[in-house]
KELUMNU-996026 format. One record per residue (C-alpha): residue number from 1; residue in three letters; y, x, z. Coordinates in Angstrom, 2 decimals, m for minus. Example, Ala and Ser with C-alpha at 12.3 -4.5 7.8 and 13.67 -1.06 7.14 Angstrom:
KELUMNU-996026
+------+------+---------+---------+---------+
| vovo | bafi |      yy |      xx |      zz |
+------+------+---------+---------+---------+
|    1 |  Ala |   m4.50 |   12.30 |    7.80 |
|    2 |  Ser |   m1.06 |   13.67 |    7.14 |
+------+------+---------+---------+---------+
end
This chain:
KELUMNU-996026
+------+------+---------+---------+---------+
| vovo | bafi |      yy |      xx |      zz |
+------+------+---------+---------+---------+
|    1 |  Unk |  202.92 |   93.53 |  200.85 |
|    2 |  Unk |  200.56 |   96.37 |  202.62 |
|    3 |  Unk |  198.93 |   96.45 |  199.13 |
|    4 |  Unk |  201.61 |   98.10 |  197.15 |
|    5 |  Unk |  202.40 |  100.40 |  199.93 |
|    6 |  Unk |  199.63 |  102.83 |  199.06 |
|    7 |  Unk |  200.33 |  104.72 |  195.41 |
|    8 |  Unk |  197.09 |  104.56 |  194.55 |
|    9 |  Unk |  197.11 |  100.85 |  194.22 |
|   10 |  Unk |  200.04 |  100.97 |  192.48 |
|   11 |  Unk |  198.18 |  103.19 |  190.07 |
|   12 |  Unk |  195.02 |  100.71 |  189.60 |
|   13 |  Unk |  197.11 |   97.74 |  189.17 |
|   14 |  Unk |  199.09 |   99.69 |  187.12 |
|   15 |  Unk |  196.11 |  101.14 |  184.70 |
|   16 |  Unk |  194.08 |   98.12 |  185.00 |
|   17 |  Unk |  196.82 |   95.87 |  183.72 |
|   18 |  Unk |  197.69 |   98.01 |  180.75 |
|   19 |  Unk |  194.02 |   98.00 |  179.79 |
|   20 |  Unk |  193.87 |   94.51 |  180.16 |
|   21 |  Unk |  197.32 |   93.15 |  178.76 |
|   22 |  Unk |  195.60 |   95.18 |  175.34 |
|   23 |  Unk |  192.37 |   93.73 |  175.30 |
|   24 |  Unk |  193.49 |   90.21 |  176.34 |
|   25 |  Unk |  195.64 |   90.28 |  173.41 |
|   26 |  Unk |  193.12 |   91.06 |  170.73 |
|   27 |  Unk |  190.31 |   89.84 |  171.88 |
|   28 |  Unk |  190.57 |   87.96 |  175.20 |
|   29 |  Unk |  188.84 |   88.49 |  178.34 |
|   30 |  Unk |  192.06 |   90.39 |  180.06 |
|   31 |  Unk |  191.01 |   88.47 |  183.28 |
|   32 |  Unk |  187.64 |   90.36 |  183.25 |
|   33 |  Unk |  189.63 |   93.72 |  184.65 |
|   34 |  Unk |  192.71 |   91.85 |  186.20 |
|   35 |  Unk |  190.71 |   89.97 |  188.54 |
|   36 |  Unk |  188.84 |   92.43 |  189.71 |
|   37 |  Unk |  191.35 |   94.98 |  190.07 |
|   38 |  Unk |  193.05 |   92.80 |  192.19 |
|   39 |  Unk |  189.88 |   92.03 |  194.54 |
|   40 |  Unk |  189.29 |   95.44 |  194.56 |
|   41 |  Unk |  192.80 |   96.74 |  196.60 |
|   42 |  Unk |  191.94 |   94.10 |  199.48 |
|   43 |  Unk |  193.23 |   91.34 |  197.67 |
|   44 |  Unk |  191.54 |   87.61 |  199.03 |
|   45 |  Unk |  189.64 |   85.64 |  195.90 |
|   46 |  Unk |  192.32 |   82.50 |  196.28 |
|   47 |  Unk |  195.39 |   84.79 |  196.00 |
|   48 |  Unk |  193.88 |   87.17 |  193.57 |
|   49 |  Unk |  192.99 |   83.88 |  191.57 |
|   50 |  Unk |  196.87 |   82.83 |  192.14 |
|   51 |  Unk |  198.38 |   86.31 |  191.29 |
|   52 |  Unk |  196.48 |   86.90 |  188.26 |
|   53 |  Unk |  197.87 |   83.74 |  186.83 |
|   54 |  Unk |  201.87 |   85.05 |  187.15 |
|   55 |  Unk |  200.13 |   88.47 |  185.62 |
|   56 |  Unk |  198.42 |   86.29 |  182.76 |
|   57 |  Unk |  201.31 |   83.87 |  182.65 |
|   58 |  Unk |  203.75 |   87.43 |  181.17 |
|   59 |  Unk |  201.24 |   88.75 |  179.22 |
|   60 |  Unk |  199.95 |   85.52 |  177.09 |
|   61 |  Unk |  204.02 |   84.85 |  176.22 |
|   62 |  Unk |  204.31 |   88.49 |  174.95 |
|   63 |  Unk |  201.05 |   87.98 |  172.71 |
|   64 |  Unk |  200.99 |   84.52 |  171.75 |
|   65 |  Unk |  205.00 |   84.79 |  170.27 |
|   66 |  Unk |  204.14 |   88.26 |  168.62 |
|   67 |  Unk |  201.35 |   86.37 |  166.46 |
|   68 |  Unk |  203.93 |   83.37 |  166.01 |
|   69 |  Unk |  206.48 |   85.83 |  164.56 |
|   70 |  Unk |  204.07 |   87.25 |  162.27 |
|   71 |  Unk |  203.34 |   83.44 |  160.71 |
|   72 |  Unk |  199.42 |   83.18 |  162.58 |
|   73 |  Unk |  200.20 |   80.40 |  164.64 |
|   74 |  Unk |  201.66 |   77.04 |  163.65 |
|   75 |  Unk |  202.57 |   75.12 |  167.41 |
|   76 |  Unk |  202.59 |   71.45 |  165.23 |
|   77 |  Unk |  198.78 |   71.78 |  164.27 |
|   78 |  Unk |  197.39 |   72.40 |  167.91 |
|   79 |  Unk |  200.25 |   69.51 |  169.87 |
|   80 |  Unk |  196.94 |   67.38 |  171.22 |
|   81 |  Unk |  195.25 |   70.58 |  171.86 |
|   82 |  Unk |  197.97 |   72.42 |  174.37 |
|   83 |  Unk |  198.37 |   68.51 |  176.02 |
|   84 |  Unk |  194.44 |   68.66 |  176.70 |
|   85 |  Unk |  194.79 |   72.02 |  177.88 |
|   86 |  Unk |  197.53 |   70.90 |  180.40 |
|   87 |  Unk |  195.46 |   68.89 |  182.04 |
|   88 |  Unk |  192.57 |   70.61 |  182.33 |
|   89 |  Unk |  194.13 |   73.41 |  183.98 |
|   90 |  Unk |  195.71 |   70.98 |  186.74 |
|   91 |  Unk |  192.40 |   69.40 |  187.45 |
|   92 |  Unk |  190.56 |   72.77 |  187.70 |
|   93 |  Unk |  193.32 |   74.67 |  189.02 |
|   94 |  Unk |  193.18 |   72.02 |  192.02 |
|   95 |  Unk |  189.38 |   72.46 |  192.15 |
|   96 |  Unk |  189.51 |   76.08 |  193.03 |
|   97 |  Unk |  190.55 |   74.53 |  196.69 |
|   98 |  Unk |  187.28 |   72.77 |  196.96 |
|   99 |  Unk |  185.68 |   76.10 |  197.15 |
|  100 |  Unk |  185.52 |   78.65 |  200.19 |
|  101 |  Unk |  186.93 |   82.11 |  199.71 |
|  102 |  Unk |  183.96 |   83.93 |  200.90 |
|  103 |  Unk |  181.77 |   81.87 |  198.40 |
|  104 |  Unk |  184.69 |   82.56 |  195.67 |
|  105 |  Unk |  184.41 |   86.13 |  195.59 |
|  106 |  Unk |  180.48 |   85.70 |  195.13 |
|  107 |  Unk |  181.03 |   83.25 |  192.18 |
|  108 |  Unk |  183.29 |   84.81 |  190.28 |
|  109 |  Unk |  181.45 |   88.00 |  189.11 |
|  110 |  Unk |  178.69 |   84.97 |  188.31 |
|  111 |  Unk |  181.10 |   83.41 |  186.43 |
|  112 |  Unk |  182.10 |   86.66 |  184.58 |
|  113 |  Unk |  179.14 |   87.72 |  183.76 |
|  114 |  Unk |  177.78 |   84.66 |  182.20 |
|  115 |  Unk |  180.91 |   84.29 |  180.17 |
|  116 |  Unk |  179.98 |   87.42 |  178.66 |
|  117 |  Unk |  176.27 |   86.92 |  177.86 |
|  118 |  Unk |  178.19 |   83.72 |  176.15 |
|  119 |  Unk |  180.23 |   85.87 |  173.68 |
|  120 |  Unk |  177.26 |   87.94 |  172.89 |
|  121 |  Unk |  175.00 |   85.33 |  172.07 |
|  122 |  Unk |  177.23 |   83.70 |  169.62 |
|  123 |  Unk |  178.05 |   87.25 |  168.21 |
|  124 |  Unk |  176.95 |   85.89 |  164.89 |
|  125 |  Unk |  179.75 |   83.56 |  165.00 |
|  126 |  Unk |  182.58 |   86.61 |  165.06 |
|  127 |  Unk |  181.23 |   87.76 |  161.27 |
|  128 |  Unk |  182.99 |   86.76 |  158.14 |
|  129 |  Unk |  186.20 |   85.14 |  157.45 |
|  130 |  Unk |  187.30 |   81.10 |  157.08 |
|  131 |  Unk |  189.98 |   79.43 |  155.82 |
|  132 |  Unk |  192.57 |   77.94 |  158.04 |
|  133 |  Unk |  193.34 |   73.79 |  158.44 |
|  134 |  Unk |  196.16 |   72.72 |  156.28 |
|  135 |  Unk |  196.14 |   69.78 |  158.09 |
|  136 |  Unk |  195.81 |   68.92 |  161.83 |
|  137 |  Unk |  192.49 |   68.99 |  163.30 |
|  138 |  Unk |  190.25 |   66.26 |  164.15 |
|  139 |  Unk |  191.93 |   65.05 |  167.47 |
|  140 |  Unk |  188.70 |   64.63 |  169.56 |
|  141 |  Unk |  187.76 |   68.00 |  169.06 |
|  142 |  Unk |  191.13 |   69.33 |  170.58 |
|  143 |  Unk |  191.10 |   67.02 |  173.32 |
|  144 |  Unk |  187.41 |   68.37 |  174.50 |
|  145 |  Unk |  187.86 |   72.25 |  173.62 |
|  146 |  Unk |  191.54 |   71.81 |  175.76 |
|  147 |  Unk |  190.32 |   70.12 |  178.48 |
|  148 |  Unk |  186.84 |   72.05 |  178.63 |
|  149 |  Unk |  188.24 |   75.62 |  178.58 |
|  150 |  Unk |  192.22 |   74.56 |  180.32 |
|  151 |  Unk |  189.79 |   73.08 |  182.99 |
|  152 |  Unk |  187.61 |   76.55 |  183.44 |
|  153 |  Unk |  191.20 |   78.59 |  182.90 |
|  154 |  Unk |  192.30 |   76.90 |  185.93 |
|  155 |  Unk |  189.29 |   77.26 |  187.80 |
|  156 |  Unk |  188.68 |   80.95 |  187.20 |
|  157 |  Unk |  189.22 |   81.95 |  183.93 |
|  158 |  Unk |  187.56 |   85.56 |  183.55 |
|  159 |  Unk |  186.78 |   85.54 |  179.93 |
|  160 |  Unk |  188.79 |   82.68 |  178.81 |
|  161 |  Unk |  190.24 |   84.28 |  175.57 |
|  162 |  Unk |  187.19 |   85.14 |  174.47 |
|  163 |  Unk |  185.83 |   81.61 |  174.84 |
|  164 |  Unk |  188.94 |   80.49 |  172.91 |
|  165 |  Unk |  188.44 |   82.86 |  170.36 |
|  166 |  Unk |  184.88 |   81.80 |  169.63 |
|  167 |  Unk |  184.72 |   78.39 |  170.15 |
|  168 |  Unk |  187.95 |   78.00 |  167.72 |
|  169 |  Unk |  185.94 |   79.35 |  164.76 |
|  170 |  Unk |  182.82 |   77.29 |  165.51 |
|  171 |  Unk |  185.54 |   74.21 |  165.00 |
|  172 |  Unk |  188.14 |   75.14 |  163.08 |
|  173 |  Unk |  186.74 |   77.51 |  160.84 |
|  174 |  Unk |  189.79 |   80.07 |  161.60 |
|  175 |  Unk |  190.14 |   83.68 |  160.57 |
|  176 |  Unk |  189.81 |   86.17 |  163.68 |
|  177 |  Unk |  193.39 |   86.70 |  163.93 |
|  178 |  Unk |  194.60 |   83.38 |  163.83 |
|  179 |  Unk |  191.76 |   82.54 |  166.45 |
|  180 |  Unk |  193.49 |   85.24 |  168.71 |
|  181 |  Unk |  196.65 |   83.65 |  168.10 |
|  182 |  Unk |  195.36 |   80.33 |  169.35 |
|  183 |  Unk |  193.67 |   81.35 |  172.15 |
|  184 |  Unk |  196.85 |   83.48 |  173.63 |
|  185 |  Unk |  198.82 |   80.30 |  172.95 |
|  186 |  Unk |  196.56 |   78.37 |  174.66 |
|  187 |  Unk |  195.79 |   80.53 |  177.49 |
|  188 |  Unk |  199.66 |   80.98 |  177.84 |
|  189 |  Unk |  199.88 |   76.56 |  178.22 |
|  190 |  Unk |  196.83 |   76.80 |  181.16 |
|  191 |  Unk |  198.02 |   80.18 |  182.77 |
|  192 |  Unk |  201.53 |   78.34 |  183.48 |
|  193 |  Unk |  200.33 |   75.27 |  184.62 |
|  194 |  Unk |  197.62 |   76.87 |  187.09 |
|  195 |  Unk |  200.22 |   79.27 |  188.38 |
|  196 |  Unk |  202.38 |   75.92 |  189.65 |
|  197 |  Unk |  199.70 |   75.15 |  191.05 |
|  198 |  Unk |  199.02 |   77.98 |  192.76 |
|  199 |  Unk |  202.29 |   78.57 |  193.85 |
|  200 |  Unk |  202.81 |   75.27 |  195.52 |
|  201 |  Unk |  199.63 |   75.58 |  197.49 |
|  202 |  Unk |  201.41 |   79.42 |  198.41 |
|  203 |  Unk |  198.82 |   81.78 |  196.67 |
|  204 |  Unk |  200.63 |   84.11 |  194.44 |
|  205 |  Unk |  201.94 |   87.54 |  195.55 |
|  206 |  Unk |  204.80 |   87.74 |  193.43 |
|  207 |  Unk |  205.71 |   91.67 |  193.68 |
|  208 |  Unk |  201.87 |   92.62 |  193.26 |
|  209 |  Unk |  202.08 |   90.03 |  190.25 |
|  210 |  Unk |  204.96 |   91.42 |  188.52 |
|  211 |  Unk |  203.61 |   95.06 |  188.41 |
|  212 |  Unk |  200.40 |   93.55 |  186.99 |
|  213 |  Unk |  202.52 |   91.32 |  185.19 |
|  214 |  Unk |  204.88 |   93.79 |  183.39 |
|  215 |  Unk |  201.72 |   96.46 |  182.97 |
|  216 |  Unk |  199.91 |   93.43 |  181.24 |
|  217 |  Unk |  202.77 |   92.22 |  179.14 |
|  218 |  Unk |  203.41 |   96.01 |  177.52 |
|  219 |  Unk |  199.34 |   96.65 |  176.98 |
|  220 |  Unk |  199.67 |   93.08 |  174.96 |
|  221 |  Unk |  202.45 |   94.34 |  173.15 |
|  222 |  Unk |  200.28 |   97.48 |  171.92 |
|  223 |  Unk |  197.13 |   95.12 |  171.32 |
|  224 |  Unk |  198.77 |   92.21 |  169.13 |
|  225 |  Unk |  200.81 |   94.58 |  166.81 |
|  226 |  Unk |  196.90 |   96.80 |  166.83 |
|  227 |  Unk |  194.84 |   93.61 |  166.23 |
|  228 |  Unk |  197.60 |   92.23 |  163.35 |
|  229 |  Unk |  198.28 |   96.08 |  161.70 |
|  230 |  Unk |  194.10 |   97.08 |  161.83 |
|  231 |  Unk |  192.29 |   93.45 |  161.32 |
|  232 |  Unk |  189.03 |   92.66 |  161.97 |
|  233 |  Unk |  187.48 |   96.16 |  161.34 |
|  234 |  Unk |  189.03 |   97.09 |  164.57 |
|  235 |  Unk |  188.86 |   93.94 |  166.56 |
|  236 |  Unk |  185.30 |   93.11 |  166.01 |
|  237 |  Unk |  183.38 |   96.47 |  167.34 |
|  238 |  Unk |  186.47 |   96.20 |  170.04 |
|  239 |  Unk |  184.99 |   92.90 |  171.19 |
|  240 |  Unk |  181.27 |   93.63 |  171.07 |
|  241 |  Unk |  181.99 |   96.84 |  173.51 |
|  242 |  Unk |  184.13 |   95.49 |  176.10 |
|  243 |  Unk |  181.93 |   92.46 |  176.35 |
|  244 |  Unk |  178.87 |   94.28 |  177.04 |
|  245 |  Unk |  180.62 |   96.87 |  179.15 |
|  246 |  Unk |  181.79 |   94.48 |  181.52 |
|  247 |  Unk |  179.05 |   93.01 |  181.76 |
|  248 |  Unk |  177.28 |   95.58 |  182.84 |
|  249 |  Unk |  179.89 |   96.81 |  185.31 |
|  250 |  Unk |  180.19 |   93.58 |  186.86 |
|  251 |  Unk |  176.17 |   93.20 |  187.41 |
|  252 |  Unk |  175.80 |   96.19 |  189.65 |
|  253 |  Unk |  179.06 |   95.19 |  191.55 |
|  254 |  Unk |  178.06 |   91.98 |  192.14 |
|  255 |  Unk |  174.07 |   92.85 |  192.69 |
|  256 |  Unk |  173.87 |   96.32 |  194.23 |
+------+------+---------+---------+---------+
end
């Protein structure tokens, strides 16, 4: 594609993935720099939307089976929970066609930066540690919380992990890391799902996804084995700052 035949395209993606594969993996929101990376070398806001999903797709595996091998995610607590989040992904990943490009690209930086005013406001949330379930979760809250935030990961999804991350410890009363280890796992279920969907409808570039792809998978690499090694002294401020620094970057895009 004409995209990856400039080098300093290659160089954004490139960077930008990295970045992103690292914070995605510690504290979510890896879509908030993928996604506009992409729109940002030409890239429509469908096939951005479709791309970012093979990108997402490598770099949620890499995270989500480093936590497992370190014992912070048990798959046979959270079965309802990644079936929910199947389906929401399918029914918003099949909305996204409902909506016109040109009004796409307007929405999403909306989207973004409302997603982060979201994980500020319930800031208060991220403090202090809770013990994990034993047991399996009440099943009604996995089946909302999967098909609420599968159904927005399929949509869009800028900000997804983050949304994972908080809304787990409002429900579950998880520790940070094993929050992060949920939300990769469950953003690795609705990233898969949306990126069949994506590719039957013909909206993934797959060589400009598998440089953003294989940039994100070794920044998540780096971030999971960071979050797990430095705990929540590191992840915490980590969260905070990217938050609000996307935020602002992503108001004066979108409204200057």
């Amino acid at each position: 594609m004409e995209i990856l035949s400039s080098s300093i395209n290659w160089i954004v993606l490139a960077g930008a993935g990295l970045f992103a594969g690292f914070i995605d993996a510690i504290v979510g929101g890896g879509g908030l720099l993928s996604i506009p990376a992409l729109l940002s070398v030409g890239m429509p806001a469908h096939l951005s939307l479709g791309t970012n999903k093979l990108a997402s797709s490598m770099s949620s595996s890499t995270a989500a089976y480093t936590y497992y091998k370190k014992h912070l995610l048990n798959p046979r607590l959270w079965k309802t929970c990644f079936a929910a989040t199947a389906v929401g992904a399918v029914v918003g990943s099949m909305m996204v066609y409902l909506v016109d490009g040109d009004l796409l690209e307007k929405i999403l930086p909306v989207i973004v930066i409302l997603v982060a005013l979201y994980s500020l406001l319930f800031k208060k949330v991220l403090h202090g540690e809770f013990n994990p379930p034993k047991y399996q979760p009440r099943t009604k809250r996995q089946i909302a919380q999967g098909l609420l935030l599968g159904g927005y990961d399929g949509f869009a999804g800028p900000g997804i992990g983050s949304m994972w991350i908080v809304s787990s410890r409002m429900l579950y009363k998880l520790s940070f890391l094993k929050s992060c280890a949920l939300s990769r796992a469950m953003t690795f279920v609705s990233n898969i799902v949306a990126l069949s969907i994506f590719f039957y409808h013909g909206k993934v570039d797959i060589a400009v996804g598998m440089l953003l792809g294989g940039s994100m998978m070794l920044g998540s690499y780096i971030g999971a084995h960071s979050a797990i090694r430095f705990g929540l002294p590191f992840i915490r401020p980590l969260f905070v700052t990217i938050v609000i620094a996307i935020a602002i970057h992503l108001s004066w895009n979108a409204w200057t």
